[in-house]
VOTOR-620746 format. One record per residue (C-alpha): x, y, z; residue in three letters. Coordinates in nm, 3 decimals. Layout:
% residues N
{{X,Y,Z},"ALA"}
...
//
This chain:
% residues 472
{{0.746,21.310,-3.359},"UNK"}
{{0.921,21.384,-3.680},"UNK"}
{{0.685,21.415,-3.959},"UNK"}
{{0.478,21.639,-3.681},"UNK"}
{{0.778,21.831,-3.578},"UNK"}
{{0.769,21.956,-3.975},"UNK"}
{{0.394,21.976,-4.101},"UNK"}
{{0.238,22.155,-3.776},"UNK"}
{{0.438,22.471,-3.798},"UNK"}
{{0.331,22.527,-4.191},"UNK"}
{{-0.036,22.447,-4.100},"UNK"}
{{-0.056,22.665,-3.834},"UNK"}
{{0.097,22.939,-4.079},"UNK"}
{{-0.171,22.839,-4.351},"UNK"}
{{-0.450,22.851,-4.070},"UNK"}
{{-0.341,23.153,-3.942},"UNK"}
{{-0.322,23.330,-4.254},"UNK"}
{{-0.669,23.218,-4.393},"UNK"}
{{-0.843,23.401,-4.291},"UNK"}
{{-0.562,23.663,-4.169},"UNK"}
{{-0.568,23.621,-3.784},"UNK"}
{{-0.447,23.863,-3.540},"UNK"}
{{-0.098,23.969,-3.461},"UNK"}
{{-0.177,23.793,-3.099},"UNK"}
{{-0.319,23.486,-3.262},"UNK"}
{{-0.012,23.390,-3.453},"UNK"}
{{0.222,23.473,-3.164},"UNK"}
{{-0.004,23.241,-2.886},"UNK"}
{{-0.028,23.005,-3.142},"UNK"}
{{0.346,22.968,-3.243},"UNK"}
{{0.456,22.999,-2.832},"UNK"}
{{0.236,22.672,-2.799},"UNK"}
{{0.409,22.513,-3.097},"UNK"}
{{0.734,22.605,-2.959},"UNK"}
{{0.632,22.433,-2.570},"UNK"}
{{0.498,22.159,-2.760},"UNK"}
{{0.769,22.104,-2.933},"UNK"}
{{1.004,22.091,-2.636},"UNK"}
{{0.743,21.850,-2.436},"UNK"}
{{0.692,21.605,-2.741},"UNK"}
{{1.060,21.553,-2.691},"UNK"}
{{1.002,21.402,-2.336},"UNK"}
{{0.669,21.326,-2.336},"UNK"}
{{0.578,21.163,-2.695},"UNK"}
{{0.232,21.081,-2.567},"UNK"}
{{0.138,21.407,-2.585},"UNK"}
{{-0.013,21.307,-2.938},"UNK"}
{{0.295,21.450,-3.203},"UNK"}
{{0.306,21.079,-3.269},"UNK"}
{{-0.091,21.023,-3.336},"UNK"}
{{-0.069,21.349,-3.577},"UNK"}
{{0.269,21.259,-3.720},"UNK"}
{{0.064,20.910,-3.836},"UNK"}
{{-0.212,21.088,-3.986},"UNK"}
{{0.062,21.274,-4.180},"UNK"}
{{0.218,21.012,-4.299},"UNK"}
{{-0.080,20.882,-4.469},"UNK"}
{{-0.030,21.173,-4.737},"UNK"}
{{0.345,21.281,-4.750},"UNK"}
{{0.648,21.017,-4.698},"UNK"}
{{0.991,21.213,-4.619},"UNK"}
{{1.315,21.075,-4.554},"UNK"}
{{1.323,21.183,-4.185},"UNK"}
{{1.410,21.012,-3.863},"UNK"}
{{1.475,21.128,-3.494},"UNK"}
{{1.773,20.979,-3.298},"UNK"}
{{1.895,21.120,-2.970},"UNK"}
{{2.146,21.390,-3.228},"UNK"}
{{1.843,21.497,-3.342},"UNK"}
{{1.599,21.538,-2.995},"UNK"}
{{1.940,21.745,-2.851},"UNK"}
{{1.866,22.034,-3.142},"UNK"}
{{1.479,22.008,-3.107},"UNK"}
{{1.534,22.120,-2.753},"UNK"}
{{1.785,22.362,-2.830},"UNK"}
{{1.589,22.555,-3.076},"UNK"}
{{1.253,22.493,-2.890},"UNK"}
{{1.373,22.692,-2.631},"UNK"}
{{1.536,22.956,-2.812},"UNK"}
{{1.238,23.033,-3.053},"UNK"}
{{1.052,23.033,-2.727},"UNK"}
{{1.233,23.292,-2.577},"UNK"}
{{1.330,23.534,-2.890},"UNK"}
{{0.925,23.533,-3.028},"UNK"}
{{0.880,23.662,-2.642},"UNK"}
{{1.119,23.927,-2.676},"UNK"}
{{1.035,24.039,-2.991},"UNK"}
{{0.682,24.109,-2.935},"UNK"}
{{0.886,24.374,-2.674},"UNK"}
{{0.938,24.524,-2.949},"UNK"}
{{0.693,24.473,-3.179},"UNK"}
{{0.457,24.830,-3.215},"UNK"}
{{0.264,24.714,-3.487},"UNK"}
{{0.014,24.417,-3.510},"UNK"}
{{0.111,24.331,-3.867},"UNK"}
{{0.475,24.266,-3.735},"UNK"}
{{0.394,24.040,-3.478},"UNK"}
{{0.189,23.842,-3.735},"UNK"}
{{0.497,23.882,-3.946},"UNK"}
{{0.737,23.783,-3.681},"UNK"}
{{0.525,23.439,-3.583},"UNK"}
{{0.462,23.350,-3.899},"UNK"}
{{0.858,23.375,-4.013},"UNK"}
{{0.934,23.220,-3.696},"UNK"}
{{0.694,22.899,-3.747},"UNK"}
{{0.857,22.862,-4.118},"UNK"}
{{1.204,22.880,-3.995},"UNK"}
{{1.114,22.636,-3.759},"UNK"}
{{0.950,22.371,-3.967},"UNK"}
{{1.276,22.457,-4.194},"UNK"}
{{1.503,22.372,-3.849},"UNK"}
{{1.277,22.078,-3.729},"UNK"}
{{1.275,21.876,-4.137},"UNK"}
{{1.666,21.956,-4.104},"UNK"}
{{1.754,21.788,-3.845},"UNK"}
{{1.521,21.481,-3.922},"UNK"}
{{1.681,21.467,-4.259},"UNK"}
{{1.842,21.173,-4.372},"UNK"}
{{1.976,21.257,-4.699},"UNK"}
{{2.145,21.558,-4.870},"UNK"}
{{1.900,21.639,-5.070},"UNK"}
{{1.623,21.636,-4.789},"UNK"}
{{1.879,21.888,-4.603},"UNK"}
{{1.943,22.105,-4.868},"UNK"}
{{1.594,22.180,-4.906},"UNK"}
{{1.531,22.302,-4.562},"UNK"}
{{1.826,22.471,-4.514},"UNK"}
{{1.678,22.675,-4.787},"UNK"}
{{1.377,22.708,-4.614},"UNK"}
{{1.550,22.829,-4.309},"UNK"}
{{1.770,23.057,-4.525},"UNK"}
{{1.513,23.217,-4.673},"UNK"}
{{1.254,23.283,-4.367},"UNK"}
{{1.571,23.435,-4.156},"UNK"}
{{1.659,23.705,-4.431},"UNK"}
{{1.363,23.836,-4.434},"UNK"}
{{1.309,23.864,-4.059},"UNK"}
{{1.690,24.038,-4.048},"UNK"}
{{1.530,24.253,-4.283},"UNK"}
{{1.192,24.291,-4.140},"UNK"}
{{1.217,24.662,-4.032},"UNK"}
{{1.375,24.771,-4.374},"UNK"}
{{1.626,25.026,-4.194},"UNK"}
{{1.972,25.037,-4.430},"UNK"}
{{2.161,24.850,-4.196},"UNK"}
{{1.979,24.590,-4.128},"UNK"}
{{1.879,24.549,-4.519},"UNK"}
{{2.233,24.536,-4.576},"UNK"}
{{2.320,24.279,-4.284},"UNK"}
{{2.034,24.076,-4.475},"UNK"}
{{2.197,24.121,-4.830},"UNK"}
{{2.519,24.001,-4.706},"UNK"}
{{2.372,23.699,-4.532},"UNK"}
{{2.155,23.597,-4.866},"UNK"}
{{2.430,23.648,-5.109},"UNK"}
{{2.707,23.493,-4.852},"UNK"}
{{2.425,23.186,-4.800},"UNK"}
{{2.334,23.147,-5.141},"UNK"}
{{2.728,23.045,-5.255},"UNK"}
{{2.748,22.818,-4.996},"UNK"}
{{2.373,22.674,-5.145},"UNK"}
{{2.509,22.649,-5.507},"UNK"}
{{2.859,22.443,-5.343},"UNK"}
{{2.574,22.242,-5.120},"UNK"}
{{2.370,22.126,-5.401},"UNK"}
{{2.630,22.049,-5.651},"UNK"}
{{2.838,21.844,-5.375},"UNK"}
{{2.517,21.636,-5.359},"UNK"}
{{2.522,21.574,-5.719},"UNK"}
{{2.858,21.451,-5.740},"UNK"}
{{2.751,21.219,-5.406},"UNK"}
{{2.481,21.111,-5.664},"UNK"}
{{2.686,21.069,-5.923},"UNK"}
{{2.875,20.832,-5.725},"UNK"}
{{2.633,20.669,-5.513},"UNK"}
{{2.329,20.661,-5.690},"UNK"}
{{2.134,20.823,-5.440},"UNK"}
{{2.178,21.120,-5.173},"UNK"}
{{2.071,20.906,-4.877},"UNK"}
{{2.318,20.877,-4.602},"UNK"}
{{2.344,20.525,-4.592},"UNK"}
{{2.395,20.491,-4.945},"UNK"}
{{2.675,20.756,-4.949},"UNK"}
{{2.844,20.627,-4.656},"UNK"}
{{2.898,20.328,-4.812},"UNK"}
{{3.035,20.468,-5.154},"UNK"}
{{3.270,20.647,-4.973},"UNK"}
{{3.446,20.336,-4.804},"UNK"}
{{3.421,20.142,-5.199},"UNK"}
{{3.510,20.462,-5.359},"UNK"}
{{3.673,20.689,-5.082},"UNK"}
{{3.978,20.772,-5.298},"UNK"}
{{3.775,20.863,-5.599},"UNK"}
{{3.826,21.259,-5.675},"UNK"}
{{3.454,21.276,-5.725},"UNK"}
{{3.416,21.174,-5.345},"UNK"}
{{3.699,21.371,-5.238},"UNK"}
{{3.542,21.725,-5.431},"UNK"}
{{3.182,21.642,-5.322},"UNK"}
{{3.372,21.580,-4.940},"UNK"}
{{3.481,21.933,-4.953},"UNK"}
{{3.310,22.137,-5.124},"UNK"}
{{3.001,21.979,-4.894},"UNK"}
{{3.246,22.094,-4.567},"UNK"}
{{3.321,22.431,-4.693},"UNK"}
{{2.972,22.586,-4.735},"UNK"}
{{2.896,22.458,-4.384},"UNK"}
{{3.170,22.628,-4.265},"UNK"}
{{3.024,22.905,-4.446},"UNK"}
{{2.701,22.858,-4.301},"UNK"}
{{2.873,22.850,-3.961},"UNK"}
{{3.015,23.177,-3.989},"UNK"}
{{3.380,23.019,-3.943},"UNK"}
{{3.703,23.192,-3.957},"UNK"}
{{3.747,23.255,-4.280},"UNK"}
{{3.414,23.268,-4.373},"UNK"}
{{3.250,23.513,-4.144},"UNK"}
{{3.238,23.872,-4.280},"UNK"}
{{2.833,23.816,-4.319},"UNK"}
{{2.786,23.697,-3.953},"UNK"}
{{2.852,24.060,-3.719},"UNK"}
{{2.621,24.265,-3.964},"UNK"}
{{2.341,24.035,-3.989},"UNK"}
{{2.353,23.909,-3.575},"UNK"}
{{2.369,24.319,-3.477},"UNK"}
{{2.193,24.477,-3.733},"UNK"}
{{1.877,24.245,-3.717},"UNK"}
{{1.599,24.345,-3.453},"UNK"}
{{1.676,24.231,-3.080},"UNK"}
{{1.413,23.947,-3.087},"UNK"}
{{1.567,23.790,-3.431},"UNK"}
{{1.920,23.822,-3.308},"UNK"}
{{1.813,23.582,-3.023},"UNK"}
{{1.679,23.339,-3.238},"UNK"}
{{2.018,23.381,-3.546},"UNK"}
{{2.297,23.389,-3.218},"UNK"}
{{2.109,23.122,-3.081},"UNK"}
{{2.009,22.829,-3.347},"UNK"}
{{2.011,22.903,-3.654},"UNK"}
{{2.391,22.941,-3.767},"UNK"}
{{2.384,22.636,-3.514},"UNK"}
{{2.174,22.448,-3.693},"UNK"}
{{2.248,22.522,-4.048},"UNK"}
{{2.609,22.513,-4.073},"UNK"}
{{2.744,22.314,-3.787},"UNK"}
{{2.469,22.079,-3.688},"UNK"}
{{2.455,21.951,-4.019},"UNK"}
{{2.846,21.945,-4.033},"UNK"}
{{2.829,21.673,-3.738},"UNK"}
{{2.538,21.475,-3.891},"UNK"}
{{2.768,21.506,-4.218},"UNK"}
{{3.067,21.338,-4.011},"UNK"}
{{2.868,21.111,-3.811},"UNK"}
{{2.625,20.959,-4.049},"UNK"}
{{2.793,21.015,-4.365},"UNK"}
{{3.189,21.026,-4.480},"UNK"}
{{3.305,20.978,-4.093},"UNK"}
{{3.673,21.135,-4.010},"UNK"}
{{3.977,21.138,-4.226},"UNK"}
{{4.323,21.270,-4.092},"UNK"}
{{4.258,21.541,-4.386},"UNK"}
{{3.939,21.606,-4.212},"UNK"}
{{4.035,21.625,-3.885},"UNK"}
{{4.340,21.887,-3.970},"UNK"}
{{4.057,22.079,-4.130},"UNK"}
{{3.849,22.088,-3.892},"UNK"}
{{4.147,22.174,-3.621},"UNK"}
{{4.282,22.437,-3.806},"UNK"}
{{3.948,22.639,-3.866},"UNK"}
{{3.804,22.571,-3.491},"UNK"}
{{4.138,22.710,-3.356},"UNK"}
{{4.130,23.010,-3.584},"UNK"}
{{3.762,23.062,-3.537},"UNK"}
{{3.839,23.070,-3.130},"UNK"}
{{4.136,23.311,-3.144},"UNK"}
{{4.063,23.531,-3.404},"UNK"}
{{3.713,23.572,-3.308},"UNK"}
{{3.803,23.621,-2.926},"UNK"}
{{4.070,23.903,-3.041},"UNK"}
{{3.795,24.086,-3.292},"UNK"}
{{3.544,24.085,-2.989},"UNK"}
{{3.768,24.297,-2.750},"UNK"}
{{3.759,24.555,-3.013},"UNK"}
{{3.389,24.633,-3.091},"UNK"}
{{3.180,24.851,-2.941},"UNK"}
{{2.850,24.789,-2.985},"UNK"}
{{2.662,24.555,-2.771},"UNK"}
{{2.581,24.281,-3.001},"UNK"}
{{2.868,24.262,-3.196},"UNK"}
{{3.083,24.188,-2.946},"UNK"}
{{2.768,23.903,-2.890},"UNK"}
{{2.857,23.774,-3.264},"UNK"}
{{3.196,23.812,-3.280},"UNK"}
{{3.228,23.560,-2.936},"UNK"}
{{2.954,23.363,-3.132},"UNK"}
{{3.208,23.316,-3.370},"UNK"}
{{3.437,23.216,-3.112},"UNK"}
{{3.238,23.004,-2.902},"UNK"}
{{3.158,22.805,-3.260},"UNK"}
{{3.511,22.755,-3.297},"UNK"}
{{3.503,22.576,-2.991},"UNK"}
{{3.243,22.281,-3.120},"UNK"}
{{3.455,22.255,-3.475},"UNK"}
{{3.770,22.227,-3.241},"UNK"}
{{3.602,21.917,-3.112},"UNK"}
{{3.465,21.816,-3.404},"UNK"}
{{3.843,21.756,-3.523},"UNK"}
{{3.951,21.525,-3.219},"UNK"}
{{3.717,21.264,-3.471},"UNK"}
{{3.587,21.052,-3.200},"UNK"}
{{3.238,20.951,-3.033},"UNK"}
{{3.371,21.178,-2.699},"UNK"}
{{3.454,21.485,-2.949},"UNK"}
{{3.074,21.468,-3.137},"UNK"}
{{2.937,21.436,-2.773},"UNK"}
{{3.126,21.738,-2.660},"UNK"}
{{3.037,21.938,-2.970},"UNK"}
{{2.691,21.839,-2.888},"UNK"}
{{2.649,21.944,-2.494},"UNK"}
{{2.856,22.284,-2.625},"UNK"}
{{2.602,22.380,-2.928},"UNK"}
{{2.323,22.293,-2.618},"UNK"}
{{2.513,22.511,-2.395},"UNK"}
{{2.568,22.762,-2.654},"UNK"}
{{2.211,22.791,-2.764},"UNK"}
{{2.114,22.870,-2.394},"UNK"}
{{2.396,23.136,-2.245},"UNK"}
{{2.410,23.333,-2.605},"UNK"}
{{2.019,23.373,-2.572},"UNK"}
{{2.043,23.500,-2.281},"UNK"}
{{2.316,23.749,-2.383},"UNK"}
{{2.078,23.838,-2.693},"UNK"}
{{1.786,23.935,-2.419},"UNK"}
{{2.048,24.088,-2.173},"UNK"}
{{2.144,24.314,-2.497},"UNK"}
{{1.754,24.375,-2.576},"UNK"}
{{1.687,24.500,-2.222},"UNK"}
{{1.983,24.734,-2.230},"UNK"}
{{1.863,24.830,-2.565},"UNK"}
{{1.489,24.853,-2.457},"UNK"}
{{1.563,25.084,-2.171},"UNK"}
{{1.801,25.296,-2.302},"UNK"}
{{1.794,25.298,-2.672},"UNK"}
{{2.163,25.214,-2.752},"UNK"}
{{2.397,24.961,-2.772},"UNK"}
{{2.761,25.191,-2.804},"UNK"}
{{2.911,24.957,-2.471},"UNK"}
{{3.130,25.312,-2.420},"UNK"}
{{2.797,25.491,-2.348},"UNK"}
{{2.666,25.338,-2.046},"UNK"}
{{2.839,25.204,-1.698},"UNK"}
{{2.681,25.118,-1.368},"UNK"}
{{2.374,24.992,-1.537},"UNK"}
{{2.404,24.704,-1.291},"UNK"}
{{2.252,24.941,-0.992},"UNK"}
{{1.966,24.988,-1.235},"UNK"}
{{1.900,24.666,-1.351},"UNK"}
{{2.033,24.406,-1.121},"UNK"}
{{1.871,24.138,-1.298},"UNK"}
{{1.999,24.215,-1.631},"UNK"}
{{2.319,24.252,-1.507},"UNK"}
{{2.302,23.951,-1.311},"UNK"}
{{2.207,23.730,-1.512},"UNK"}
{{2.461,23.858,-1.793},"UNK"}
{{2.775,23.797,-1.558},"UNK"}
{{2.618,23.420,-1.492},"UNK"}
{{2.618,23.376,-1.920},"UNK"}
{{2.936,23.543,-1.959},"UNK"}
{{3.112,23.283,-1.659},"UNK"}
{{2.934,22.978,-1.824},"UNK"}
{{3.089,23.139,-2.204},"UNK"}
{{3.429,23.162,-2.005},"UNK"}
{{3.388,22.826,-1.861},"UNK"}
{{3.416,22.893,-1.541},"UNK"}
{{3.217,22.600,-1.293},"UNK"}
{{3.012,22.513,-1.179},"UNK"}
{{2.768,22.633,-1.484},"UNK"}
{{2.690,22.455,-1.801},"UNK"}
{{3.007,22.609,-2.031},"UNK"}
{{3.275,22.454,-1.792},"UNK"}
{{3.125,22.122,-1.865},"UNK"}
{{3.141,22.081,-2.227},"UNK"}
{{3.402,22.292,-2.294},"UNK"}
{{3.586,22.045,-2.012},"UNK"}
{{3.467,21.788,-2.258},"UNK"}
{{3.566,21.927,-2.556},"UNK"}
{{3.965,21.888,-2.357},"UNK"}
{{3.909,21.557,-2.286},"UNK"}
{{3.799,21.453,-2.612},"UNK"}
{{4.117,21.676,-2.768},"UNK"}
{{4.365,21.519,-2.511},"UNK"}
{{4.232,21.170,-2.539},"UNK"}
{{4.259,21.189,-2.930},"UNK"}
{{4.643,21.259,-2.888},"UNK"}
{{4.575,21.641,-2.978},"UNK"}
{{4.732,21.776,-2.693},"UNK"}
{{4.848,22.118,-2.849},"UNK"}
{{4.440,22.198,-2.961},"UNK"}
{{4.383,22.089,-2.617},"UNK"}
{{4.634,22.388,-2.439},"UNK"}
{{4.495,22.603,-2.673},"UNK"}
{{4.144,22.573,-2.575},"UNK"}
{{4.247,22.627,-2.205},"UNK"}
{{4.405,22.922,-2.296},"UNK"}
{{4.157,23.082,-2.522},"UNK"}
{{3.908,23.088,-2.258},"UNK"}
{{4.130,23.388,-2.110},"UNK"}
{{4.025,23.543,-2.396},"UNK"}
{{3.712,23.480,-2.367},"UNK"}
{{3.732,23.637,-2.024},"UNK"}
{{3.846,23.914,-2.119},"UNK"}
{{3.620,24.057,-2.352},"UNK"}
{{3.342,23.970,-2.161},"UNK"}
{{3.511,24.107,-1.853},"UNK"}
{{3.556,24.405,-2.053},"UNK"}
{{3.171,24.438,-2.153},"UNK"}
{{3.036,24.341,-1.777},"UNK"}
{{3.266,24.618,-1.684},"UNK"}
{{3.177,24.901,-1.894},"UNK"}
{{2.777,24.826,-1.947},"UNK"}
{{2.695,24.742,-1.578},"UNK"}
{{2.999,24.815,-1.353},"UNK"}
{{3.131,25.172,-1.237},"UNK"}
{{3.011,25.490,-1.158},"UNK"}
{{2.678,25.534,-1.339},"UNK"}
{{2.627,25.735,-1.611},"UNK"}
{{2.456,26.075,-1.581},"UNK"}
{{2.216,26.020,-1.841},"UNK"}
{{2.088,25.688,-1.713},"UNK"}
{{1.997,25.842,-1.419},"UNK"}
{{1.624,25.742,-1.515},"UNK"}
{{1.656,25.381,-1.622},"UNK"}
{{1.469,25.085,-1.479},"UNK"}
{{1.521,24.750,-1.465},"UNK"}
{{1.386,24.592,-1.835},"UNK"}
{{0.995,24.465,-1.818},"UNK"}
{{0.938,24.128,-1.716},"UNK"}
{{0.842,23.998,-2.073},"UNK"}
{{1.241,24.046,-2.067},"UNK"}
{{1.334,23.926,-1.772},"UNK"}
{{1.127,23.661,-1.707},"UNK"}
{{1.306,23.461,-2.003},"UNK"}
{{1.628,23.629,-1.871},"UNK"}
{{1.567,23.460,-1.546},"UNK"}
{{1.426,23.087,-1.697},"UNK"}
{{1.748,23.094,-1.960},"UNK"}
{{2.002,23.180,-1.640},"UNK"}
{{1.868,22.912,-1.472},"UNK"}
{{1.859,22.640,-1.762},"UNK"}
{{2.253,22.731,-1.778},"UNK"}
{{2.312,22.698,-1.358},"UNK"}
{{2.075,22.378,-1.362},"UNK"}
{{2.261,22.235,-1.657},"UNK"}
{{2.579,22.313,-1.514},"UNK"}
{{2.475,22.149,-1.174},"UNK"}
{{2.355,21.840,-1.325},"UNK"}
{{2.591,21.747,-1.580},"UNK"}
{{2.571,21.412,-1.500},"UNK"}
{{2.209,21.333,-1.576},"UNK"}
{{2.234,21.547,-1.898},"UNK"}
{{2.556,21.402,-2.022},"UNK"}
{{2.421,21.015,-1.921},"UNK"}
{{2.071,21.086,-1.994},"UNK"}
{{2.122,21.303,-2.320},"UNK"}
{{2.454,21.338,-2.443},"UNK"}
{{2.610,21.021,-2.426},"UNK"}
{{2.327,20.805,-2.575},"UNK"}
{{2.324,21.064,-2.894},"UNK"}
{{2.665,20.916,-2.964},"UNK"}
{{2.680,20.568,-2.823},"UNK"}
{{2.872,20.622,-2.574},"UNK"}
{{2.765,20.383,-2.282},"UNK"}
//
């Protein structure tokens, strides 16, 4: 599955590209990739392994799935499913569409060889790849603001790439190598070495960068509202996941582990992340960045229990970047078929959209109660977890603090339902319609991802979660 997962994508691209196919070609083309990627999860004789062996034959990577890795091949399976759908929506032009697949397919491969990876080096490489593909589709329709949103993201992304890659010389310095086993153990023979220590940090701090965490987030509203409504599905949905705090937990869990330095680190940002994002969100008024500033939030959360150091914390973190990936998509196509049918996004423009589109607005107040945690939907559940795991590790304090941040949380969401789809309707939405099923449709198979998730939490957390961690 792994060695698949990475070379399909960039041969479609080539294939597709010589000769130049159709705008509909690439976009059939990468959908398929994106189902079979899910299926190959759950059904591996669907032949990723026969093609993954004829692969092998020619390139030899330092990849390997475990059950970590098969819980963010879902994740952003389904969310480059759903945002290449709604961007063709909006896609006028054939050329874009090809554009759009294409990008989509490379950031992919990019997502797919990172979380295979099993060494720094490996990872750095496809972070780069994912870096790269993902400013240019920010920027894909040129317009100032989204250019700029793009700037800020490649300039922001590139220091945290410079910290990334000399970290994992210093690693090498010490260790000989860049593979995780080989690291892991120079840190326990060397842990108190300041080489370790700097490579340790400097490694944390541009993922935290990368994660768009509190204090490192002034790139993340622009690029998440500025970029076209399909893209901002697939950036609010995997790939600040996947980049910056994915690879933070395969850091911690297959690499340095947790140190009480760590842990206070990791406390300290998730709780600031969570407040201060929750506090900027009630304040915007544009559509999606109220969507990025909760992002921000919402990340905070899987840091938080990242910090409580222990197999239950990483599982939590886990089920909430799963949850996450699914109830923020949906909020990114809720906030494209708002857009779609009435060409804004000022929240202060609208009300009583909800009598026009009472699946939009439906299936937004089911994503909002799962981001609240509210049961029985998939949020309550690892964000229940996430407790637990802060409780259990004798971090009672983070623990009251995530209970209480979820009024927050409410709030501004509350706030959004409230003024985009509640009250009296607005006189110059008197001719809206409910958003085209190409919108709705994913709408509608994302809502009910996060209500069957929700509903059975046991199966995913014994069948999924649990064995990613080794918790039996």
């Amino acid at each position: 599955m792994t060695i698949s997962l990475i070379f399909v994508p960039i041969i479609l691209v080539i294939l597709l590209n010589i000769p130049r196919l159709s705008g509909k070609a690439a976009y059939y083309a990468a959908l398929a990739f994106f189902a079979w990627q899910f299926l190959s999860v759950f059904f591996p004789f669907l032949g990723s392994q026969q093609i993954a062996d004829l692969i092998s034959k020619f390139f030899n990577l330092n990849v390997y799935a475990d059950g970590i890795s098969k819980i963010m091949i879902i994740s952003a399976a389904i969310t480059a499913f759903v945002s290449l759908i709604t961007s063709k929506v909006f896609a006028k032009r054939d050329s874009r569409l090809f554009a759009l697949s294409n990008l989509m397919l490379l950031a992919a491969a990019g997502i797919n060889g990172l979380v295979f990876a099993r060494d720094l080096f490996t990872m750095y490489v496809f972070i780069e790849v994912i870096a790269v593909a993902s400013y240019i589709l920010i920027a894909i329709d040129k317009k100032d603001g989204a250019l700029e949103g793009g700037f800020k993201y490649l300039i922001i992304s590139s220091v945290a790439t410079v910290m990334m890659l000399f970290s994992a010389a210093l690693f090498f310095l010490v260790a000989g190598s860049t593979g995780f086993a080989e690291i892991s153990l120079a840190v326990k023979d060397f842990g108190a070495n300041p080489l370790v220590s700097a490579a340790t940090m400097l490694f944390i701090t541009a993922l935290l960068i990368k994660g768009g965490i509190i204090p490192f987030h002034a790139w993340l509203s622009g690029a998440y509202a500025e970029a076209p409504a399909g893209v901002s599905v697939f950036l609010g949905g995997i790939i600040t996941k996947t980049t910056g705090i994915f690879t933070l937990i395969r850091f911690f869990y297959s690499v340095v582990g947790f140190s009480e330095n760590i842990k206070t680190v990791l406390l300290i940002a998730g709780s600031l992340s969570i407040v201060i994002g929750a506090l900027i969100a009630v304040t915007q008024k544009d559509f999606k960045r109220v969507l990025a500033y909760s992002s921000i939030s919402q990340v905070g959360y899987i840091v938080l229990a990242l910090g409580a150091g222990t197999a239950l914390g990483i599982g939590a973190a886990l089920f909430h970047v799963f949850n996450h990936a699914v109830f923020k998509s949906l909020l990114f196509v809720n906030s494209a078929s708002v857009e779609k049918e009435t060409g804004r996004l000022d929240i202060d423009s609208f009300g009583g959209l909800g009598y026009k589109m009472p699946i939009t607005s439906g299936t937004a107040a089911i994503a909002f109660l799962s981001a609240a945690g509210i049961p029985p939907f998939s949020g309550f559940w690892s964000k229940l977890l996430i407790i637990l795991a802060l409780w259990s590790a004798n971090c009672k304090g983070f623990a009251v603090l995530a209970v209480l941040a979820s009024l927050f949380t409410m709030a501004y969401f509350l706030n959004l339902q409230k003024k985009v789809f509640f009250g009296e309707l607005n006189a110059q939405l008197e001719d809206v319609r409910e958003a085209p099923l190409a919108l709705t449709l994913p709408a509608m198979f994302l809502c009910a991802l996060t209500i069957g998730a929700g509903l059975l939490f046991p199966y995913v957390l014994r069948l999924l979660i649990f064995p990613a961690v080794g918790i039996v």
